[in-house]
mmCIF file of the C-alpha atoms, coordinates in Angstrom:
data_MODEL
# 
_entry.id   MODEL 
# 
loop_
_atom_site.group_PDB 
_atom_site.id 
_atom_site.type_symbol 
_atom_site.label_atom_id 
_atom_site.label_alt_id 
_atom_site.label_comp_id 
_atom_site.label_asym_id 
_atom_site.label_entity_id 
_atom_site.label_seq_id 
_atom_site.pdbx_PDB_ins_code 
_atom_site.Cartn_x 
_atom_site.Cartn_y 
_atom_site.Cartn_z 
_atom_site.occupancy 
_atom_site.B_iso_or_equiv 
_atom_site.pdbx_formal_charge 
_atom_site.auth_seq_id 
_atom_site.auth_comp_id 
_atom_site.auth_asym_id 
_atom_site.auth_atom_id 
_atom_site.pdbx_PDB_model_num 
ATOM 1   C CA . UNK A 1 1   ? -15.743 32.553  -10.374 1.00 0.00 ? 1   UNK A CA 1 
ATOM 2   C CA . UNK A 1 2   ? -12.612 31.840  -8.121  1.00 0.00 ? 2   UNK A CA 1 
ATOM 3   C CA . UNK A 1 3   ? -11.443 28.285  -7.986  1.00 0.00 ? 3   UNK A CA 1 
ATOM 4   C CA . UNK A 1 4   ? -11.580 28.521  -4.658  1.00 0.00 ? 4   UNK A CA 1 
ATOM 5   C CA . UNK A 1 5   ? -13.803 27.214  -1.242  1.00 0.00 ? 5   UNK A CA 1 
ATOM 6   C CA . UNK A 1 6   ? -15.232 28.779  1.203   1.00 0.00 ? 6   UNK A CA 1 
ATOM 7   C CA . UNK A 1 7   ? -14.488 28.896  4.785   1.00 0.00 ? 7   UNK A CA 1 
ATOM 8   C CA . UNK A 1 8   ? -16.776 25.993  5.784   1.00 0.00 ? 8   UNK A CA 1 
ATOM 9   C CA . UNK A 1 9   ? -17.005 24.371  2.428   1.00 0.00 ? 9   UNK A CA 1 
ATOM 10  C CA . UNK A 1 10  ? -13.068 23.934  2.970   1.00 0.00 ? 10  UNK A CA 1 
ATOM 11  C CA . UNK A 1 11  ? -13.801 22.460  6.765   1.00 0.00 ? 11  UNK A CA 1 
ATOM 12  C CA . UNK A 1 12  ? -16.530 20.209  5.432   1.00 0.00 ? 12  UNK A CA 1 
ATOM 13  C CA . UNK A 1 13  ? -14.867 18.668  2.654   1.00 0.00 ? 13  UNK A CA 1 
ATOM 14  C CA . UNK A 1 14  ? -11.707 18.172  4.890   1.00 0.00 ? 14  UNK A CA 1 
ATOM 15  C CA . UNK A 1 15  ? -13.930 16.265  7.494   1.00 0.00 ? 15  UNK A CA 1 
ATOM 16  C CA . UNK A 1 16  ? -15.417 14.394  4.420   1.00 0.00 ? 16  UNK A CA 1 
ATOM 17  C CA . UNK A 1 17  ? -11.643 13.136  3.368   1.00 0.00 ? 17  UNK A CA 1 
ATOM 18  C CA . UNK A 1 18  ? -10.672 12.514  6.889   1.00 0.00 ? 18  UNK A CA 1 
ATOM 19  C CA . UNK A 1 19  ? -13.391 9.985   7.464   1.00 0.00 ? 19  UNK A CA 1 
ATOM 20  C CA . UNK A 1 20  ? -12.793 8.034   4.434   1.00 0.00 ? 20  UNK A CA 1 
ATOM 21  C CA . UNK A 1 21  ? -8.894  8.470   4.664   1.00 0.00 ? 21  UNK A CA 1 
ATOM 22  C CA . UNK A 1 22  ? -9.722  6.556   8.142   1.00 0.00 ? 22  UNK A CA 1 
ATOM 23  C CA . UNK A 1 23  ? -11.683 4.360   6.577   1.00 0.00 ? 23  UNK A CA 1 
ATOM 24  C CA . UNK A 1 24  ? -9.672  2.766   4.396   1.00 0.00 ? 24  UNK A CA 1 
ATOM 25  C CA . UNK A 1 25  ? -6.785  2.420   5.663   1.00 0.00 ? 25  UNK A CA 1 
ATOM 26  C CA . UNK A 1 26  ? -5.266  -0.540  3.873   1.00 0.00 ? 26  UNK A CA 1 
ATOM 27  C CA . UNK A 1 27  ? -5.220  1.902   0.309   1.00 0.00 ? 27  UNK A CA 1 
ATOM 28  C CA . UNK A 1 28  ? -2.427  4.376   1.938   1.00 0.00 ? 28  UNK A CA 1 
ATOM 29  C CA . UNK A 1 29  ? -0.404  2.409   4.079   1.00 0.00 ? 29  UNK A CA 1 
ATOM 30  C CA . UNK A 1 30  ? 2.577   4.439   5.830   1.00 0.00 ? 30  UNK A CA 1 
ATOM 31  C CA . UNK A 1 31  ? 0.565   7.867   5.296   1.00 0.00 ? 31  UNK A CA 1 
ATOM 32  C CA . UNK A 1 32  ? -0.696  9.704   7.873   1.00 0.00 ? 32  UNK A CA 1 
ATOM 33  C CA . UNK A 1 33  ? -3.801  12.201  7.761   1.00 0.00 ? 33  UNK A CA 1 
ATOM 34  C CA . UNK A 1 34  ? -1.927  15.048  9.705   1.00 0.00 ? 34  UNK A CA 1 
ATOM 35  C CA . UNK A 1 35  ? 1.065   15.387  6.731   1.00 0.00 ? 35  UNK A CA 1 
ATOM 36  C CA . UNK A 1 36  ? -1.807  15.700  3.984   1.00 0.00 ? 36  UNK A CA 1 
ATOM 37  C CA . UNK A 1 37  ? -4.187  17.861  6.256   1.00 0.00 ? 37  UNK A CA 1 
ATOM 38  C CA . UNK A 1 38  ? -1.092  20.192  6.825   1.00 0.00 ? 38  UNK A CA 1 
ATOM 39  C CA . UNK A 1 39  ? -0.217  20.733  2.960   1.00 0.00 ? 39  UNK A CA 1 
ATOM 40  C CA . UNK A 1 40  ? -3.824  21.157  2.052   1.00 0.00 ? 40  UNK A CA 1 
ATOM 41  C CA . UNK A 1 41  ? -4.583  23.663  4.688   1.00 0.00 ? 41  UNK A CA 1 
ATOM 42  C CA . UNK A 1 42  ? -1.325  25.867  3.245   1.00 0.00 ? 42  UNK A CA 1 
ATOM 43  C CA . UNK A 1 43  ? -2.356  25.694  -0.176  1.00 0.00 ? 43  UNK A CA 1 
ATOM 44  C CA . UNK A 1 44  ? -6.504  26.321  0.110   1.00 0.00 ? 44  UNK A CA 1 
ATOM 45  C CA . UNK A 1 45  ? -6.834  26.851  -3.661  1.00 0.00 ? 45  UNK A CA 1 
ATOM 46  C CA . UNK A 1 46  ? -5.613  23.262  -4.348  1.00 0.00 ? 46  UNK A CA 1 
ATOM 47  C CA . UNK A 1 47  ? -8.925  21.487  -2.200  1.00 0.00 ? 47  UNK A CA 1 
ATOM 48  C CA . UNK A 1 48  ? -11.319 23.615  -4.863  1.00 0.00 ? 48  UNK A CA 1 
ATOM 49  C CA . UNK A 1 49  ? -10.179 20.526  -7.267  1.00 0.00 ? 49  UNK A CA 1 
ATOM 50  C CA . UNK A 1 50  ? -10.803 17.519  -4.819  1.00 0.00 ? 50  UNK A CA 1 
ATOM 51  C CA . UNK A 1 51  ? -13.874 19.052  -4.332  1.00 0.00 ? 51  UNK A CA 1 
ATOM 52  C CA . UNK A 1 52  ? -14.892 19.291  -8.107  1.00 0.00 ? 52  UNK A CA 1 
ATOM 53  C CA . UNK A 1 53  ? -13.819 15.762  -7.658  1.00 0.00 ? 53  UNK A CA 1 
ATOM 54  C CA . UNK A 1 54  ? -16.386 14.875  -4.466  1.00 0.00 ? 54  UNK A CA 1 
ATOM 55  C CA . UNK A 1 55  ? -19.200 16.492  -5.466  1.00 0.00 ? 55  UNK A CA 1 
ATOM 56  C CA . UNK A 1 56  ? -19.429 14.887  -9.170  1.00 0.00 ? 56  UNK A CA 1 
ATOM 57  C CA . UNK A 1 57  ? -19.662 11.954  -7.075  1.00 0.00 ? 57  UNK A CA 1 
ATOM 58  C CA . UNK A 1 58  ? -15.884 10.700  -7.304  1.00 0.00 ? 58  UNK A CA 1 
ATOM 59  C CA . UNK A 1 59  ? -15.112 10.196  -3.685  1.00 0.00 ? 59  UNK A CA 1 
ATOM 60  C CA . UNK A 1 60  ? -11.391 10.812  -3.665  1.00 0.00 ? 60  UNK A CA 1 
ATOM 61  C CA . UNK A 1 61  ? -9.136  9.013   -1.637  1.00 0.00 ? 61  UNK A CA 1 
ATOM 62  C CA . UNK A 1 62  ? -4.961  9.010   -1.231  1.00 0.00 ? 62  UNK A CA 1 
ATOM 63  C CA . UNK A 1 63  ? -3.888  6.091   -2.804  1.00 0.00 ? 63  UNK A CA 1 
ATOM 64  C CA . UNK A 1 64  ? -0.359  6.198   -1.430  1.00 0.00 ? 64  UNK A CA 1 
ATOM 65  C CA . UNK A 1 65  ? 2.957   8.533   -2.270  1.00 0.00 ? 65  UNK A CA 1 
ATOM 66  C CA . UNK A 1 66  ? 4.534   8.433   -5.572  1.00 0.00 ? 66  UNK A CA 1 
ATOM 67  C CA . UNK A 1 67  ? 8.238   7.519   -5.232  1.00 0.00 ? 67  UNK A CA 1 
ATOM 68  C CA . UNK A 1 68  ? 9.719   9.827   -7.905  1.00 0.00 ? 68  UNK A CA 1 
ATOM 69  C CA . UNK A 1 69  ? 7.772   13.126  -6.612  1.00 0.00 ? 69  UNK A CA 1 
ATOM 70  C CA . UNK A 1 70  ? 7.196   12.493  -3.105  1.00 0.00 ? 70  UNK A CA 1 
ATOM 71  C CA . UNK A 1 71  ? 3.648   13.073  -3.711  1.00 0.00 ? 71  UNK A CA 1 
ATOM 72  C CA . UNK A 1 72  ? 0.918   11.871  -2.156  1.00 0.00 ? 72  UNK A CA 1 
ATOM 73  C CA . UNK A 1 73  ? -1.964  10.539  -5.026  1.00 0.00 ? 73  UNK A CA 1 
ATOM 74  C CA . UNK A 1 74  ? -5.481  11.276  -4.496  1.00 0.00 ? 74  UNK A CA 1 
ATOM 75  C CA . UNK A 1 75  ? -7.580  9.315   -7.442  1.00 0.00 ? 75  UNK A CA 1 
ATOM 76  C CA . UNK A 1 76  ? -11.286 8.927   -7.280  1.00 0.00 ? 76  UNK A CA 1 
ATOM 77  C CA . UNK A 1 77  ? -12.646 6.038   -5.344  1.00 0.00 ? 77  UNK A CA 1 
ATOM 78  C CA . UNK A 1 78  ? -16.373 5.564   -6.278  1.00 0.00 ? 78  UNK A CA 1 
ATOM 79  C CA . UNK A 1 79  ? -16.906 2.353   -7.063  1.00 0.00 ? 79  UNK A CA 1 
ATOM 80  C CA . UNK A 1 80  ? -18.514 2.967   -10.089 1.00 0.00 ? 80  UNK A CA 1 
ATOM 81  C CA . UNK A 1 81  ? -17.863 5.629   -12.664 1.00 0.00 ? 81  UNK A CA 1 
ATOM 82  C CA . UNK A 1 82  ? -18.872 9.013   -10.894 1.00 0.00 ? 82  UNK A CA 1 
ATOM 83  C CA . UNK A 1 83  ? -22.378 9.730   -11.913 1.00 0.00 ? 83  UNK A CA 1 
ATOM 84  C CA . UNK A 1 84  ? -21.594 13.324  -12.458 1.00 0.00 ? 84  UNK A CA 1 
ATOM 85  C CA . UNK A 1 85  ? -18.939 12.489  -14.751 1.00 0.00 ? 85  UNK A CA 1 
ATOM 86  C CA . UNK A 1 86  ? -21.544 9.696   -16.966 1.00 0.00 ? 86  UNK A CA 1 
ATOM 87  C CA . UNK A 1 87  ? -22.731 10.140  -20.859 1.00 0.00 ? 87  UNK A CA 1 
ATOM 88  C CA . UNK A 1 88  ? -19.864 12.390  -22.504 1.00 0.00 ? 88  UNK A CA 1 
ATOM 89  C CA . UNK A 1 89  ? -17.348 11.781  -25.034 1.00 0.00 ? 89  UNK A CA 1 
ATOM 90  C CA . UNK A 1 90  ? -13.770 11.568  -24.943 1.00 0.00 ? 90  UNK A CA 1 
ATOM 91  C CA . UNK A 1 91  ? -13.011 15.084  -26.193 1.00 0.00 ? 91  UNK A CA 1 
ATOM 92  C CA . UNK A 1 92  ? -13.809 18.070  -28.089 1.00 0.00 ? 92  UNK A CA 1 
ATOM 93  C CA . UNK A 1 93  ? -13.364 16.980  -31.569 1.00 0.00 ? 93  UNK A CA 1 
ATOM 94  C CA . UNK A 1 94  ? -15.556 13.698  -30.756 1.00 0.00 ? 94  UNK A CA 1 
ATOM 95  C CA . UNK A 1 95  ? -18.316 16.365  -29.587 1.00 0.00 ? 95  UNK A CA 1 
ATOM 96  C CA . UNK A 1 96  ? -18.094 17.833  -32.399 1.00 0.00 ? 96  UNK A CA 1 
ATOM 97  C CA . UNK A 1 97  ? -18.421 14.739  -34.758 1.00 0.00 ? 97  UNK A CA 1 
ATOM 98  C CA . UNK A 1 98  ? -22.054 13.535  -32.644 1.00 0.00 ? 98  UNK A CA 1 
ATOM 99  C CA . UNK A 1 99  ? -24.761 14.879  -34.882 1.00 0.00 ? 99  UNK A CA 1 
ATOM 100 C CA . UNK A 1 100 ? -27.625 13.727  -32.911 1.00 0.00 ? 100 UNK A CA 1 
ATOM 101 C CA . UNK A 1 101 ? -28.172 12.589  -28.967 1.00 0.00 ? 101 UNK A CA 1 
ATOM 102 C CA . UNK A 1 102 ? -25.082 15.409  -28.531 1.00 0.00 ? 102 UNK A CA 1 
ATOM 103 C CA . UNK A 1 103 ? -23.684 14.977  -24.792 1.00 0.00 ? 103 UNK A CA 1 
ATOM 104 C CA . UNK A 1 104 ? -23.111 18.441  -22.702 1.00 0.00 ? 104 UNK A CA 1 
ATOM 105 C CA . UNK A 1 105 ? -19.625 17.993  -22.341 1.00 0.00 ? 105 UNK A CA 1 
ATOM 106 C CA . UNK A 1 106 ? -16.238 15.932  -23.194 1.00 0.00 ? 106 UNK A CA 1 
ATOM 107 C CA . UNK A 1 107 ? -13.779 14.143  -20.403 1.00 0.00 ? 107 UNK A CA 1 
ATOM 108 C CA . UNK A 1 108 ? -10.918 16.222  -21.341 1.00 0.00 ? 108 UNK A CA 1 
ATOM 109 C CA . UNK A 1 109 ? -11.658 19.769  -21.352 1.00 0.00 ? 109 UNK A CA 1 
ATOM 110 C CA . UNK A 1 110 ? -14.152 18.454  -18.131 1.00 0.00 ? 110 UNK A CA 1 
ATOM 111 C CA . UNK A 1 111 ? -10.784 17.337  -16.677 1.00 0.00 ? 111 UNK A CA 1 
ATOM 112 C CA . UNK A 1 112 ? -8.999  20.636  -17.427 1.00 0.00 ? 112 UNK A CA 1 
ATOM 113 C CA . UNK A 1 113 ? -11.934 22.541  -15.933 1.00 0.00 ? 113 UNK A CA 1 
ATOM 114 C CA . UNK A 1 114 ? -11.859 20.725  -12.845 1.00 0.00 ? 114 UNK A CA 1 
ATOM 115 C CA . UNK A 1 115 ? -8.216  21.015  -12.753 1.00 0.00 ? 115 UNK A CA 1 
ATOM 116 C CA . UNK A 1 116 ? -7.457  17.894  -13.091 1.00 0.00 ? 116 UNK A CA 1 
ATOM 117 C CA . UNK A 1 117 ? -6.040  15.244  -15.124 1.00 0.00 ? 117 UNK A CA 1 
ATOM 118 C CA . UNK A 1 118 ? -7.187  11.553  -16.823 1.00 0.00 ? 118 UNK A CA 1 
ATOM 119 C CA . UNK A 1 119 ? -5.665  8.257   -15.749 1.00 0.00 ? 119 UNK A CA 1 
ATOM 120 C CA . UNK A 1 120 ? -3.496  6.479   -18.250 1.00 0.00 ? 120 UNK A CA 1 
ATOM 121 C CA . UNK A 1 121 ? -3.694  2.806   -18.438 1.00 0.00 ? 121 UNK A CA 1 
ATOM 122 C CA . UNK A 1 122 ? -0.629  2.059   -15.974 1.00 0.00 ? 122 UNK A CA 1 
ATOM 123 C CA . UNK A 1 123 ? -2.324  4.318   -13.389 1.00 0.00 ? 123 UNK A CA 1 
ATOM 124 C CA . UNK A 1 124 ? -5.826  2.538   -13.694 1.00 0.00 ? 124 UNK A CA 1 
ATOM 125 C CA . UNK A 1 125 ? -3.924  -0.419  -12.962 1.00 0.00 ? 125 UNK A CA 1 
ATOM 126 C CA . UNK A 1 126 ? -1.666  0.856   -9.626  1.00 0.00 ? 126 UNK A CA 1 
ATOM 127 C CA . UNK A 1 127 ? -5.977  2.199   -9.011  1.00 0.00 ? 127 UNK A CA 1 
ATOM 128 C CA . UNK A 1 128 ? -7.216  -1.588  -8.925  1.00 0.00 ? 128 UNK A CA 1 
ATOM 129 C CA . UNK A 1 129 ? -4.559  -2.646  -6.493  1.00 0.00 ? 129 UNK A CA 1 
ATOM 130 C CA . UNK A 1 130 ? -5.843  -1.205  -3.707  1.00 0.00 ? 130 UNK A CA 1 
ATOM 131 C CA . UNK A 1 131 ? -10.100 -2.072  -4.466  1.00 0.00 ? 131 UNK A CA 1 
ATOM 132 C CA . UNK A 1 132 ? -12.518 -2.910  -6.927  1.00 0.00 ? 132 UNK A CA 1 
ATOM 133 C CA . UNK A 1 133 ? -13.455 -0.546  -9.207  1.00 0.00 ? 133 UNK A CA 1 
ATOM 134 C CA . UNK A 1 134 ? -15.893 -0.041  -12.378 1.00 0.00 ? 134 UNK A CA 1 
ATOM 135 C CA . UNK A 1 135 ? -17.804 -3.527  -11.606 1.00 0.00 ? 135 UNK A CA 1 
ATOM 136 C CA . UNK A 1 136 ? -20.657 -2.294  -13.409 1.00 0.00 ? 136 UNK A CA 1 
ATOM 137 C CA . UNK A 1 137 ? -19.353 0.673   -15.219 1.00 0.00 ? 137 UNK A CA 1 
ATOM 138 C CA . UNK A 1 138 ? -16.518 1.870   -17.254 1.00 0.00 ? 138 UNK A CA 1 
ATOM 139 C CA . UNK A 1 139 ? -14.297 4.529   -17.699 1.00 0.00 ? 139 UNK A CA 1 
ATOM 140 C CA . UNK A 1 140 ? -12.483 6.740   -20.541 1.00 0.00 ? 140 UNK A CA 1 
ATOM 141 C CA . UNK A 1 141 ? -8.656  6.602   -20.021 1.00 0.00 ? 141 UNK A CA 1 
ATOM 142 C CA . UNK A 1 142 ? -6.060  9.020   -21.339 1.00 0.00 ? 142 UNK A CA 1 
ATOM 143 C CA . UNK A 1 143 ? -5.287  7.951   -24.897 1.00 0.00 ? 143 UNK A CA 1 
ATOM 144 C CA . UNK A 1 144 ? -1.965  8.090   -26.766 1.00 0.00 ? 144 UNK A CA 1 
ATOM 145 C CA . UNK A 1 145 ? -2.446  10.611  -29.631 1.00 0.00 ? 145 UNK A CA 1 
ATOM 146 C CA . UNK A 1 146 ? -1.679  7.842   -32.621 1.00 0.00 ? 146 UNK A CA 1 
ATOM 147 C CA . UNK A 1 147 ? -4.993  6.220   -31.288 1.00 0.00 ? 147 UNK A CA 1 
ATOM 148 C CA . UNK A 1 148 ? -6.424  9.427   -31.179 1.00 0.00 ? 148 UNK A CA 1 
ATOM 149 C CA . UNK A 1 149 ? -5.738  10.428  -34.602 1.00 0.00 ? 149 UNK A CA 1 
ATOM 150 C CA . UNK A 1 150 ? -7.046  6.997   -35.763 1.00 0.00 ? 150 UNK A CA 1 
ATOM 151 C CA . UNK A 1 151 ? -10.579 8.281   -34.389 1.00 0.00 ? 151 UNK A CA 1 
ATOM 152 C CA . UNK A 1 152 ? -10.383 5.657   -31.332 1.00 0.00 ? 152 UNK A CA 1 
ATOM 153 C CA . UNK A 1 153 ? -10.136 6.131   -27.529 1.00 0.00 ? 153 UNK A CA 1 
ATOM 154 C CA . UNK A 1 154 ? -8.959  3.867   -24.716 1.00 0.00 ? 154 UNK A CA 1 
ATOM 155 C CA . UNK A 1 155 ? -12.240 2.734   -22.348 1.00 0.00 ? 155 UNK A CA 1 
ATOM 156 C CA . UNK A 1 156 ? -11.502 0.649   -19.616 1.00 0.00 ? 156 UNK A CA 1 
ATOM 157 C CA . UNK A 1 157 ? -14.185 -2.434  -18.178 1.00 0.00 ? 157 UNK A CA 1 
ATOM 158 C CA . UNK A 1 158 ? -13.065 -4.723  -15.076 1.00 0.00 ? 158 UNK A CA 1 
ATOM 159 C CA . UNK A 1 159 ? -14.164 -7.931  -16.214 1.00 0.00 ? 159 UNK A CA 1 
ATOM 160 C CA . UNK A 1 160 ? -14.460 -10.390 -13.172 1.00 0.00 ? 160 UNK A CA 1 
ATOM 161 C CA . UNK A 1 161 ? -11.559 -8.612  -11.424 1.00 0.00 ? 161 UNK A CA 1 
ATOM 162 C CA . UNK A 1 162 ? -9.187  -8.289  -14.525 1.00 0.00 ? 162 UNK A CA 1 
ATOM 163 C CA . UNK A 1 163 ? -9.620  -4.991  -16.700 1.00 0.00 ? 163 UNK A CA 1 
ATOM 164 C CA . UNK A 1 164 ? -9.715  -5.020  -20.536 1.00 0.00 ? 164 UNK A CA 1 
ATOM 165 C CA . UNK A 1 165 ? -8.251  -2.325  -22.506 1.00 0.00 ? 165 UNK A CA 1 
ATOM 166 C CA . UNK A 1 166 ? -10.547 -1.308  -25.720 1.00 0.00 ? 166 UNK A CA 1 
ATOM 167 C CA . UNK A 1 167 ? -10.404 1.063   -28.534 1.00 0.00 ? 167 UNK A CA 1 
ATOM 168 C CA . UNK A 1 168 ? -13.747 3.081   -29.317 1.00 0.00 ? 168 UNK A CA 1 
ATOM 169 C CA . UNK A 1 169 ? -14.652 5.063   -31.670 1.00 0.00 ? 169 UNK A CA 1 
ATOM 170 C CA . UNK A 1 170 ? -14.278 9.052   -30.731 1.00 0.00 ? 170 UNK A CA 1 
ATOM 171 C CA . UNK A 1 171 ? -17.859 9.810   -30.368 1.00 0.00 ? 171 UNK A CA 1 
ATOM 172 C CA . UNK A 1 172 ? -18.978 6.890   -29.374 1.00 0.00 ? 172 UNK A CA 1 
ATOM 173 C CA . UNK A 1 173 ? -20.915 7.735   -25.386 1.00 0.00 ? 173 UNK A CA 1 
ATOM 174 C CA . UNK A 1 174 ? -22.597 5.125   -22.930 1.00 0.00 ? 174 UNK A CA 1 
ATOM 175 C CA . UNK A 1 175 ? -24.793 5.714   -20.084 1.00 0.00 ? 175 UNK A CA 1 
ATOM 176 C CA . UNK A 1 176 ? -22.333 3.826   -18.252 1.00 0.00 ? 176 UNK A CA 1 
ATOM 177 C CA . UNK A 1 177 ? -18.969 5.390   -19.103 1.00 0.00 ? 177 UNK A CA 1 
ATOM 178 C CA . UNK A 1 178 ? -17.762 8.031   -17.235 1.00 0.00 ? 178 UNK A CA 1 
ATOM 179 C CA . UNK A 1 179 ? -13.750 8.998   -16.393 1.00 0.00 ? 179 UNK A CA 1 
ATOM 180 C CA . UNK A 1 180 ? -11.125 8.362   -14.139 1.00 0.00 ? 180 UNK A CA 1 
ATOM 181 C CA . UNK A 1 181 ? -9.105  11.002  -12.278 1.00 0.00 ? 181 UNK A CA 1 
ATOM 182 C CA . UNK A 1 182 ? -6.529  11.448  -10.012 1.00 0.00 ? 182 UNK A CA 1 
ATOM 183 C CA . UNK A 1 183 ? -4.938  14.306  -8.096  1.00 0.00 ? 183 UNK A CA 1 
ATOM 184 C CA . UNK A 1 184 ? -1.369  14.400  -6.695  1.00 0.00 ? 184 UNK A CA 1 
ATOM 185 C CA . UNK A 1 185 ? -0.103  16.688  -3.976  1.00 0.00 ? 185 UNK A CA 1 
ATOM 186 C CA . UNK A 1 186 ? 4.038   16.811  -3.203  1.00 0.00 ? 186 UNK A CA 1 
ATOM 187 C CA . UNK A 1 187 ? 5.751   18.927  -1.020  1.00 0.00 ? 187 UNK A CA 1 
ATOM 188 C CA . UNK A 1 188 ? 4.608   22.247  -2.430  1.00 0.00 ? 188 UNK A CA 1 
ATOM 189 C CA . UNK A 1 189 ? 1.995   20.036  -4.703  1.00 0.00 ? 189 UNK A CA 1 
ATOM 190 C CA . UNK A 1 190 ? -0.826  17.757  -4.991  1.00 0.00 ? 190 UNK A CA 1 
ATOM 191 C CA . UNK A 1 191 ? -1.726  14.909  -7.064  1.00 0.00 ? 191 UNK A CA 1 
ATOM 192 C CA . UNK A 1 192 ? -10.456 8.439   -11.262 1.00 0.00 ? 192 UNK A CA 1 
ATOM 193 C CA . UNK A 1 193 ? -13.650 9.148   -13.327 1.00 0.00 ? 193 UNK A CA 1 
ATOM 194 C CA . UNK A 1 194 ? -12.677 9.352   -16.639 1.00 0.00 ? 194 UNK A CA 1 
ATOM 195 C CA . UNK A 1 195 ? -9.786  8.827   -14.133 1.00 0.00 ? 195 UNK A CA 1 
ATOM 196 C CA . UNK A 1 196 ? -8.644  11.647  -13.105 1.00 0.00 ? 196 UNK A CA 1 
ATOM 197 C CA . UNK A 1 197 ? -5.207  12.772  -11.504 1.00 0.00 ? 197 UNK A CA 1 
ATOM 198 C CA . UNK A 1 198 ? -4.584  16.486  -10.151 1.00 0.00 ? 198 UNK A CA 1 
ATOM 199 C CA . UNK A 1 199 ? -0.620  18.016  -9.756  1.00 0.00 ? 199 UNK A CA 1 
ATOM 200 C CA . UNK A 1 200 ? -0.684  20.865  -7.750  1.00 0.00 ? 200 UNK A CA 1 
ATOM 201 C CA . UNK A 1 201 ? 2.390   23.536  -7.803  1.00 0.00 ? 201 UNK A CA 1 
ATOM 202 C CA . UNK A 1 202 ? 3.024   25.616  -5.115  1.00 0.00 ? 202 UNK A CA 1 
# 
């Protein structure tokens, strides 16, 4: 299967970003519609991702334009973890370890499928300055590998608008938890739920 869309899946899921890019307009200040629509529409293959992204319920959304790449950063903008992206463990070797109640996937190789990549702490952060996110839910982050290799993973809950950082154990799954992604797209590239983020090379 080629990673990517269709003719009028491409069309639809433009339309789809347009309306909520117009939306909500106070998360990309200073960015206008036409500069993104023009990049995506010369590199097709790159909307396959924000698609993986909007139909496992993510609802991507430019967040603004990183200063060091130029790039503007899509991130998922459900306001709860996606529920396509729910009940899975952190990565392959915590699949591995669940001997019972065994989840279908993991958030990483997910990620890598979906060509994407998982929010770090600082970028879950820079995500809950511009809205409210994982009220109810919460979301794997990407973890350092010395936490990793201590069997935990980073999970992050908003607690009445502040966000606490904790450790779980590396097969540990909730009903709840999902991931955070993000997706970036520069000049020649693109960039929540696990949180995801997405850089796209020409």
């Amino acid at each position: 299967m080629k990673n990517k869309l269709t003719p009028e899946e491409s069309n639809s899921l433009l339309a789809t970003l347009k309306h909520r890019f117009e939306k909500n307009k106070q998360r990309h200040k200073g960015v206008e519609w036409a500069a993104i629509e023009k990049k995506l529409a010369a590199h097709p293959e790159k909307l396959w991702s924000l698609n993986q992204m909007e139909i496992t319920g993510g609802e991507p959304d430019c967040i603004g334009i990183e200063k060091k790449s130029n790039a503007f950063i899509f991130v998922d903008c459900s306001e709860e973890s996606p529920k396509g992206r729910r009940s899975i463990c952190y990565d392959y070797d915590a699949l591995e370890s669940r001997k019972e109640h065994k989840p279908k996937h993991n958030v990483i190789d997910m990620a890598d499928e979906m060509g994407i990549s998982v929010l770090d702490e600082a970028q879950y952060r820079a995500l809950q300055e511009v809205g409210h996110f994982d009220n109810k839910t919460s979301s794997w982050l990407k973890t350092p590998s010395e936490i990793r290799e201590l069997g935990g993973a980073i999970l992050a809950i908003t607690v009445l608008v502040k966000y606490l950082f904790i450790t779980m154990a590396q097969s540990l799954i909730m009903g709840l938890v999902g991931f955070a992604v993000c997706f970036w797209y520069s000049h020649y590239k693109i960039t929540r739920n696990y949180l995801p983020a997405i850089k796209l090379s020409p």
